[in-house]
N, C-alpha and C positions, 0 to 999 in steps of 0.2 A: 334541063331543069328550069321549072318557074321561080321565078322571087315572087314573094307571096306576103302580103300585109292585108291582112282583111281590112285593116280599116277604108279601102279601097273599095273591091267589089268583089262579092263572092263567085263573081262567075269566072274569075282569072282563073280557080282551080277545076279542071276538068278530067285530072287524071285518074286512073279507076283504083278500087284495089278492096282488099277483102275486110271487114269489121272483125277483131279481133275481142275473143271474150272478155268479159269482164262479167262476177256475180253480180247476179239478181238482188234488186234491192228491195224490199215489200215492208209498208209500216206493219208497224206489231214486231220485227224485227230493229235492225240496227237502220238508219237511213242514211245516206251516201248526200253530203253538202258539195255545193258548186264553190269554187277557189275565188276569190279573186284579187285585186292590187292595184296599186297608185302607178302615177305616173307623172311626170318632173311639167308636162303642160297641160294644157286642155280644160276644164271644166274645174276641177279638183284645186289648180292654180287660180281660177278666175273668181270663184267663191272666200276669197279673201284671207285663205290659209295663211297661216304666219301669226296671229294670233292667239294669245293663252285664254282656256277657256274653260278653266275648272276641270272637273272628275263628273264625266257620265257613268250612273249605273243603272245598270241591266239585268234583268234578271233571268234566269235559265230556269224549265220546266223540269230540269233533271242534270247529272251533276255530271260535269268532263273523268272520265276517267281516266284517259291518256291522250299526255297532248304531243307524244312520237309521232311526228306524222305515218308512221309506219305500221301503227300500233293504233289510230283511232278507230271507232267503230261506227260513231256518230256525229249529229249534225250539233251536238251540243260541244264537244268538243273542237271542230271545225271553225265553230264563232272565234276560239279564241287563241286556234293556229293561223285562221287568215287574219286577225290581226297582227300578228306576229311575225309571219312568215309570209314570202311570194310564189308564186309559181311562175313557171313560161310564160305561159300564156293564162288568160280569162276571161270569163263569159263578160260581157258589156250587161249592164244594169237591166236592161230590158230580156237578158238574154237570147238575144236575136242573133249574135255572130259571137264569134272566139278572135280576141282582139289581142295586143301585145301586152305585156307586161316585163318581165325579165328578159325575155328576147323581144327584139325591135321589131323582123320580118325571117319567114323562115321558106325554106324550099322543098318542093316533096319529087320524088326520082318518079321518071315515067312509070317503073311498077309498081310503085306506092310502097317500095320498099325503107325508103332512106330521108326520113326526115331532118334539113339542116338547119341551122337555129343560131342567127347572129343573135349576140348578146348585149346588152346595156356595158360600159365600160365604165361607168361611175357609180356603181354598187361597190356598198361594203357590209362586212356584218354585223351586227350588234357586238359591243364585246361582251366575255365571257371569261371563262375562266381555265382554257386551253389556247385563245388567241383575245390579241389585242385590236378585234376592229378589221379587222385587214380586208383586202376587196375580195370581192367575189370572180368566182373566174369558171372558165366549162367544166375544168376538172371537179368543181362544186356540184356541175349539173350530172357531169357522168360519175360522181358517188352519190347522189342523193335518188338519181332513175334508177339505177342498177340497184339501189339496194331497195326499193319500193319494187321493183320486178324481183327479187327476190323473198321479202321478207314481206311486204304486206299482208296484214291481216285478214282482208278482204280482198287480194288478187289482182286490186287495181291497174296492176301495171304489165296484165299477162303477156299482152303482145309484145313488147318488149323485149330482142333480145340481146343488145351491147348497145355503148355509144362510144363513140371516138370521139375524141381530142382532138381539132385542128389548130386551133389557138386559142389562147387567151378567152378571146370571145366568141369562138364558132365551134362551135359540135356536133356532128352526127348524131340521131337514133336511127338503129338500124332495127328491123322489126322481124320477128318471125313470120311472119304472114302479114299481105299489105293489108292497113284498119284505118278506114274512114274515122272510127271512135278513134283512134290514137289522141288527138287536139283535145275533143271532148274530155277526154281521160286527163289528160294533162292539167285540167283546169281544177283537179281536187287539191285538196289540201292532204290528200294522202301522197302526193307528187311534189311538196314543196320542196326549196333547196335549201338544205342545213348544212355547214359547217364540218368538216370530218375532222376536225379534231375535237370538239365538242362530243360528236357523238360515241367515239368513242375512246374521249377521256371521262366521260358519266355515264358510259355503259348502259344500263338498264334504268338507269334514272335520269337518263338526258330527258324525257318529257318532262321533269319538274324544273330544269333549266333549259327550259327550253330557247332555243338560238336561231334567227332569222334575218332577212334583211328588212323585216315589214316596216310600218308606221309604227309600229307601237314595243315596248319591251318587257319584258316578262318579270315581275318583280317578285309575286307573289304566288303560289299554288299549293291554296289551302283546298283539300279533297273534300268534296262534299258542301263546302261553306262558300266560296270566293278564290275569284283568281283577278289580281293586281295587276295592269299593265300600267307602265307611263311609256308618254313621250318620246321617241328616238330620233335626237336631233340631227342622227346622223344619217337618217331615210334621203333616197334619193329622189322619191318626187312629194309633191305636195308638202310641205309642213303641215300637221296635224293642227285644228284649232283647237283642241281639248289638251290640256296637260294627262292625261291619265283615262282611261276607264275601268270598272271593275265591273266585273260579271259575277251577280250574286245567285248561289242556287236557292229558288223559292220553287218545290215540287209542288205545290197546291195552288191552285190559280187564284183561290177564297184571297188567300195570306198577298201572292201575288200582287191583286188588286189595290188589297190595302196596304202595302209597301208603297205601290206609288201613289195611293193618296194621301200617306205620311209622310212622301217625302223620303224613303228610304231607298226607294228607286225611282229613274226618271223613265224608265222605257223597261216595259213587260213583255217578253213575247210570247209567241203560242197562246193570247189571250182563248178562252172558249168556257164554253158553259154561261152558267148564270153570272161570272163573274165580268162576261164579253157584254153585255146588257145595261151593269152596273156600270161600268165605265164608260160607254157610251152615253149613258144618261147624264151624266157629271159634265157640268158645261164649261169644268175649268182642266178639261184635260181631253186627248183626240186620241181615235180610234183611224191607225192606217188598216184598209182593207185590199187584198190582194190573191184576186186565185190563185192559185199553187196549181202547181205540176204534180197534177194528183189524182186519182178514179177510186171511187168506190167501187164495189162490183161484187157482185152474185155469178159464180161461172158455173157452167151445167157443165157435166159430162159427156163429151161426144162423141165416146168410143164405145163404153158401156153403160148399160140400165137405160132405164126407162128414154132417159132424154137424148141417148145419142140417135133417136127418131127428131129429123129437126120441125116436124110438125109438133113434138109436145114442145121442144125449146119455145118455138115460135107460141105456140098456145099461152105457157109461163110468160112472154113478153109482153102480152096482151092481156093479161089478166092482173097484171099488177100496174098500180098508179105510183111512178115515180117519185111526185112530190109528197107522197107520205112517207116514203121510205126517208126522204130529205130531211122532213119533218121528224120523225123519230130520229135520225143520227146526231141533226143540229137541231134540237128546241127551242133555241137561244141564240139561233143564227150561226155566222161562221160558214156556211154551209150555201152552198148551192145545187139544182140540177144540173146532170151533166150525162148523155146516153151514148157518147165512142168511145171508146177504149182508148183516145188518145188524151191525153188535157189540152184544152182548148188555145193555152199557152205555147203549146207546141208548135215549131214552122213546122211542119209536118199536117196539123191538122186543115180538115176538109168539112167545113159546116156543111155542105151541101149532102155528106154523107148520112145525113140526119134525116133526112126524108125516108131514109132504106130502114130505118129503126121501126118495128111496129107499133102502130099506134093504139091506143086505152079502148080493148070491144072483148070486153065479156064474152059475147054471145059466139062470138067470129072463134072465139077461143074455146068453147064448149065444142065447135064444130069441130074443129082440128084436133082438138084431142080424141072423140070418138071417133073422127078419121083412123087416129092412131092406135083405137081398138082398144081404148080407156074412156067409153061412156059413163061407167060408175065410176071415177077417179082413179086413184092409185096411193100409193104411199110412197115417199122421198125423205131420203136422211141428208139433212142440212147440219154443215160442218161449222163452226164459229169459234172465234179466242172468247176468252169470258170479259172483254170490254164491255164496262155496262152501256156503250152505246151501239154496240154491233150486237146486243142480248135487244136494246128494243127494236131495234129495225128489225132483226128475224121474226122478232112476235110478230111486226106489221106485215111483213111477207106472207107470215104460217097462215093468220086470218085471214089474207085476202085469197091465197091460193085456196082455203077451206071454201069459203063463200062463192069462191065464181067458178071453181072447177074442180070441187068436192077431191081435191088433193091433201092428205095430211101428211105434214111436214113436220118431222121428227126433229128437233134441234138438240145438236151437240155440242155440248162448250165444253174448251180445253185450253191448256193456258198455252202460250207461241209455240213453244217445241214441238209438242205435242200436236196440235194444227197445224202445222206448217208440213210436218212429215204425213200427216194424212191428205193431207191437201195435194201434195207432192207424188202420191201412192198409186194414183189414178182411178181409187176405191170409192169414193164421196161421190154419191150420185148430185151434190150441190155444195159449193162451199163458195162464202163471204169474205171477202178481207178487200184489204186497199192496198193501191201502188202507184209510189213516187219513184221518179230521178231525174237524169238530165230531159232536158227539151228535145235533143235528140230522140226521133221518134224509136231509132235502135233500140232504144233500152222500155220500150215498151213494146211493141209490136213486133220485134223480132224475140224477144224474150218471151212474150205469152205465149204468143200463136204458132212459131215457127215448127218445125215438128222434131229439131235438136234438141229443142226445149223437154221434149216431154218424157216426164219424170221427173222433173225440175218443178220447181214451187209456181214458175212463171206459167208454163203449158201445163198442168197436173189434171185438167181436163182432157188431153188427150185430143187437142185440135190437130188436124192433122186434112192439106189442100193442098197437092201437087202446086196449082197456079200460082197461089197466096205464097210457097215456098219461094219459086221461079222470083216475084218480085222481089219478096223480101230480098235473098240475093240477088237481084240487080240491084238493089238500091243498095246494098251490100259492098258493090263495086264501084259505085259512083261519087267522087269524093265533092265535086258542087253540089252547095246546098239547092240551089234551085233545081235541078235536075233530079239529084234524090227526092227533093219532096215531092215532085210529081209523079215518083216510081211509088213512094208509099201512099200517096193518094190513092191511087189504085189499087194498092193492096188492102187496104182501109176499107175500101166501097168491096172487095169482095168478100173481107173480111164479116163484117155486119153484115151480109147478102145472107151468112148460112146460120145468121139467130146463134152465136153460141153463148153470149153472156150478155148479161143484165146488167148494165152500167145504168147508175141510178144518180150519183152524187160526185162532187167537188167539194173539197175543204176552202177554205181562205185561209191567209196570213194572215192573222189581226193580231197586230200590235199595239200597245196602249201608250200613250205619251203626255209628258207633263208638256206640258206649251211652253215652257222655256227652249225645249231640244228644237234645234234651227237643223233644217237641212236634211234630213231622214228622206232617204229615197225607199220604199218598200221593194221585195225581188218575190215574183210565184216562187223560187226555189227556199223562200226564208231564211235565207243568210241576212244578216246585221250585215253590211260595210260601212264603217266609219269613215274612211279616208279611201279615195282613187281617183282616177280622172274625172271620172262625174259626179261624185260628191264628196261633199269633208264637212260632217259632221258640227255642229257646235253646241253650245250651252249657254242662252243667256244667263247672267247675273243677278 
């Protein structure tokens, strides 16, 4: 066995093993937040923690419904378990590696069976009101994994299948199948470590008391309005600079806006629209901007109709102008192009792969599709949720396809459920949406493309490449990152070789801030972190 501290070098780990599932995550549904947590030196300590510094508030585009970590479903909930709560391990700010957190350094068995996990020995928990404080120990770690492999609402912890107890501070997870994602996995906030008497002495209402070792403590959770954290002076790293934050639900970005030019909040996030404009114009207040781990996308069919001929895919590539499509989803900014199927955030991603994209020719595209034995065009049923901004990008799609390759494009709008199971069905000669998650490329490329996937929300297009398989598993088996990413680089470049989707756009993170908030690091994944080794939050006076 290796000992293993990323914060070292990613190439110590070289041992192979299998990626074990975890659901797909797609917006228009629920989205999967990145975990993360303090640490007693480094950056978080250097930034002057130890100091009181008022009540930051924040404001959420939509309201936590459960803050169990076993039980969340969203990134809005997520904000206000990774204040609260730790996990093992955590993405680094940039998220480039998976760093320590509640374990210091861990060890993985030659078959990537057996993940071992020294622990921090100076944690304790928040108290509450089945325990007084008391420290944290593995038995913490093997009830809070075990019961996230079990009870998770979203699966997060499939591969998972026991952990042992060695001491105090060391514990096994043993796995069902060896998973490169296992780390990855671990960094959610649906993996944190709670307390077991807590959880079940409040049974089905332990998320409204919720119990942690984070920064921050759980005072308050009003559903729908605001949730109250203060201070926990008994956190093991960093001292928090802020006495408190509260996360207030503003669903309207309009009201949003104006909360923080009242003063009602210091930090907005999910800024968009025309309210992303209005705040940037305002010269007594800043606008963080930050690409997300994110794709727009148009996927064709590649199994059936019209487009699984990859001359008409390719014909559609070429016939449509990417920055208008940009242009109708972000009016108002927010928004960038973006034409791989990876996010450009990704270590995984390959700008180079970008030259294989076809590039804006009409004419090239009239050719190939009469190739394809659609001179006089054809007709296409385009699938959509009814977001008024995925209603106008279609419009701009339906026109230009009309215009350069006398193609009419039928658009469907339906609300998630409904889209998502057609999309899924393999039926939708075209269908629209967007997909976030980790930086790991796994949860993109193996999820869309692989041909497990299909009938799944991920591959519902029906891609389907012996070769493109081959890599995805080897990159499957390969747990350094540097290694993997040159196995999906190549799966990437074959992937875009056979024209199956239309990646158009990237979101941003844009957050709004009053200029008193000191220290805000922004993350592609849009997690808030107030306090960890590389940053700690403050509020002038």
């Amino acid at each position: 066995m290796n000992q293993i501290n990323t914060y070292l070098t990613k190439k110590t780990i070289s041992r192979r093993g299998l990626l074990g599932g975890l659901g797909a995550l797609a917006l228009g549904g629920a989205a999967l937040s990145l975990a993360g947590c303090g640490d007693s030196s480094g950056a978080g300590s250097g930034t002057g923690g130890g100091g009181a510094g008022g009540t930051l508030a924040i404001s959420l585009a939509a309201s936590p419904a459960y803050l169990d970590p076993i039980k969340y479903t969203g990134v809005y909930e997520s904000q206000v378990i990774n204040s609260v709560c730790d996990t093992l391990v955590q993405y680094s700010m940039d998220l480039s590696k998976i760093a320590p957190c509640l374990a210091t350094v861990w060890e993985i068995s030659e078959d990537g069976m057996t993940y071992t996990f020294d622990l921090r020995s100076d944690v304790v928990f928040q108290k509450g009101e089945y325990q007084d404080g008391r420290a944290m120990t593995a038995e913490d770690v093997k009830f809070s994994l075990e019961r996230s492999a079990q009870q998770s609402a979203l699966n997060r912890l499939a591969m998972l299948d026991h952990c042992t107890v060695i001491s105090d501070t060391r514990v096994e997870c043993v796995l069902k199948t060896p998973s490169a994602s296992f780390l990855a996995a671990l960094t959610d906030a649906g993996n944190a470590i709670v307390p077991k008497e807590e959880v079940e002495g409040w049974g089905d209402a332990f998320g409204e008391h919720l119990i942690g070792t984070g920064p921050f403590v759980l005072k308050a959770f009003i559903r729908d309005q605001q949730t109250e954290l203060a201070r926990n002076d008994t956190y093991w790293g960093a001292k928090p600079k802020l006495d408190g934050v509260v996360w207030k639900v503003i669903t309207d970005n309009t009201q949003a806006a104006n909360a923080l030019f009242t003063g009602d909040v210091d930090m907005v996030t999910d800024l968009s629209g025309e309210s992303l404009q209005t705040v940037k114009a305002n010269d007594a207040y800043e606008v963080e901007e930050k690409q997300a781990l994110h794709i727009s996308y148009i996927y064709m069919n590649n199994a059936n109709g019209p487009t699984a001929d990859q001359r008409v895919r390719k014909a559609i590539l070429m016939a449509v102008k990417r920055e208008d499509l940009v242009a109708a989803t972000f009016p108002y900014g927010g928004g960038r192009e973006a034409k791989l199927p990876l996010p450009a955030e990704s270590w995984g991603y390959d700008a180079s792969a970008e030259e294989l994209v076809p590039a804006y020719d009409p004419e090239e595209a009239k050719r190939l599709l009469a190739e394809a034995g659609h001179a006089n065009g054809l007709t296409l049923n385009l699938y959509i949720t009814n977001a008024p901004d995925r209603v106008d990008m279609a419009t701009v799609f339906q026109q230009q396809l009309k215009k350069n390759l006398n193609i009419d494009v039928k658009i469907n709008t339906s609300d998630w459920g409904t889209f998502s199971a057609t999309a899924a069905s393999g039926t939708a000669d075209i269908y629209a949406m967007s997909w976030t998650w980790y930086p790991d490329p796994y949860f993109f490329l193996n999820q869309m493309f692989h041909t497990t996937n299909i009938g799944a929300l991920g591959n519902g297009a029906g891609f389907n490449d012996p070769e493109v398989d081959a890599l995805l598993d080897e990159a499957n088996r390969v747990i350094d990152q540097d290694e993997r990413a040159k196995v999906y680089k190549q799966a990437l470049r074959k992937i875009v070789a056979k024209d199956p989707i239309l990646v158009y756009g990237s979101r941003d993170m844009c957050t709004g801030l009053n200029k008193l908030v000191e220290g805000y690091v922004p993350r592609a994944d849009g997690h808030v972190r107030i306090v960890n080794d590389e940053v700690n939050v403050g509020k002038r006076s």
